[in-house]
N, C-alpha and C positions, 0 to 999 in steps of 0.2 A: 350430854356434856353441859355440866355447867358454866354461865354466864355471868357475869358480874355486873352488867349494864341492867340486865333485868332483874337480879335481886335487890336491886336500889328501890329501881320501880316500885315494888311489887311491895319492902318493905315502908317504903313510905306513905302517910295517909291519906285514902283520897281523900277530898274536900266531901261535905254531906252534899248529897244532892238535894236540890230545892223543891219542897213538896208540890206535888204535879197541880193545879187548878181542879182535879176532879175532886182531889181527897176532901175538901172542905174546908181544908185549914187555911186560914191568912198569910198572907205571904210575907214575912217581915221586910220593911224597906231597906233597903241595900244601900251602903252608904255611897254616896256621888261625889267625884272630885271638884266638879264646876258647882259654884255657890248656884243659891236660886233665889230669883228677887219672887215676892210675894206682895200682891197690891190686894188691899181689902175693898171690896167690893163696895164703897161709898159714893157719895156724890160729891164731884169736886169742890175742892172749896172756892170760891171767887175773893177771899180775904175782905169783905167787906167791914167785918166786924173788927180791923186793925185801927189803929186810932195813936196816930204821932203827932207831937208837941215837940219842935227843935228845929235842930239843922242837921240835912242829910247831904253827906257829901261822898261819892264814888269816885273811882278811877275805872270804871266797866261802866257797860252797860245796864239799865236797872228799865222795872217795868214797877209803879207803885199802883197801890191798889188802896181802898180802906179811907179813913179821912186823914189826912195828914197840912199840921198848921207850922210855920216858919220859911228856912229856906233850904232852897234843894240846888249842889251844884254840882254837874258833872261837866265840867271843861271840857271837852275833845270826846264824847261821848252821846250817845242816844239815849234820852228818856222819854218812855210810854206811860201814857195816863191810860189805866186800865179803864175797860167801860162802866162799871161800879167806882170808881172813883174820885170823891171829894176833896180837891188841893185849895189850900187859900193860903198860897206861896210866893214868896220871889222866887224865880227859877232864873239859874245859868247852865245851858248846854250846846252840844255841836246841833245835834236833832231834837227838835222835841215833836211827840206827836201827841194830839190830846183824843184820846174816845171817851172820855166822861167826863167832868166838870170839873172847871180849873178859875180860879178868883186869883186876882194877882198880876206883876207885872213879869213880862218875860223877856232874856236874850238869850236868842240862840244865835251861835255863829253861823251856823250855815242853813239849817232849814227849820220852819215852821208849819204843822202842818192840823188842821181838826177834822177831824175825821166824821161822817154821817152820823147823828146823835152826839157828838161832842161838841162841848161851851164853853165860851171863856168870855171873862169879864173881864177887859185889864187891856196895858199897855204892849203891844210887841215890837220889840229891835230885830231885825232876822232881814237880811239880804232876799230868802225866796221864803214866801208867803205863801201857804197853799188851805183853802177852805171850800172842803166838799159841799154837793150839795144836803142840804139836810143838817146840816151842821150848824151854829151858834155864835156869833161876836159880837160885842161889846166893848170899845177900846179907840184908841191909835194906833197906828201902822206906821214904824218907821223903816224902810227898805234901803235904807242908803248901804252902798257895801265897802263903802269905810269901816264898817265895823266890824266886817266879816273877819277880820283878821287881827281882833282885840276881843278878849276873855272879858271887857268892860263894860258896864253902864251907862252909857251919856249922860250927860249933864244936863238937863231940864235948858238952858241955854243952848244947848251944841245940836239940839233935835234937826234944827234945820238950816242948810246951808247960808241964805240970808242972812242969820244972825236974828230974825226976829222970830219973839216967841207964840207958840200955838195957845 
């Protein structure tokens, strides 16, 4: 008796089968629906050979690397001094952490930090002060935490509560 579910079958084509691994032939690549990331097999880059002349200023978080001359401000924000990197900046931030070399004066609003092999040459405003060992400074230190809660720069005048100048 004939069947009509299995003349569909049987008329319709199979797909070719895919030639077995013995036969010798390449297996052509079969197309994939998930994308594929591909990373070339180099050595990371450290960005040292970047080299900025201006003003940087975020709303994120940023890590700079490379030499970079002007000013850098991220309000309410963390920035990392990469450890290949050469800043001779004014900087305003919430965080700043330095692991390589930093010229310049700094406010951070809430923390200051240099890390083992990082230097800085310059002035800091920053409520908590934190300097590893192994680490580098050259500067003043102002901790008052009046400031913590101003995006500002003091006044060469306003450094210390007294009123008189350092």
């Amino acid at each position: 008796m004939w069947k009509r579910d299995e003349q569909q079958k049987s008329a319709s084509p199979a797909p070719p089968a895919p030639p077995s691994p013995s036969s010798g032939a390449p297996t052509p690549p079969q197309p994939d629906s998930a994308p594929r990331t591909v990373v070339a097999p180099a050595a990371p880059n450290d960005g040292s050979s970047i080299r900025v002349k201006g003003e940087i200023s975020a709303s994120e978080d940023l890590v700079l690397h490379g030499r970079i001359e002007g000013k850098v401000s991220l309000p309410g924000h963390v920035l990392t001094i990469g450890p290949h990197a050469q800043i001779t900046a004014e900087i305003l931030a919430r965080t700043l952490i330095i692991q390589g070399s930093m010229n310049g004066n700094v406010t951070a609003t809430e923390r200051f930090e240099i890390r083992p092999n990082g230097r800085m040459t310059g002035d800091v405003t920053c409520p908590s002060v934190v300097m590893n060992e192994g680490s580098e400074f050259s500067g003043r230190v102002d901790m008052r935490r009046s400031f913590a809660s101003a995006d500002g720069v003091p006044k060469d005048g306003d450094r210390r509560r007294d009123g008189s100048k350092t």
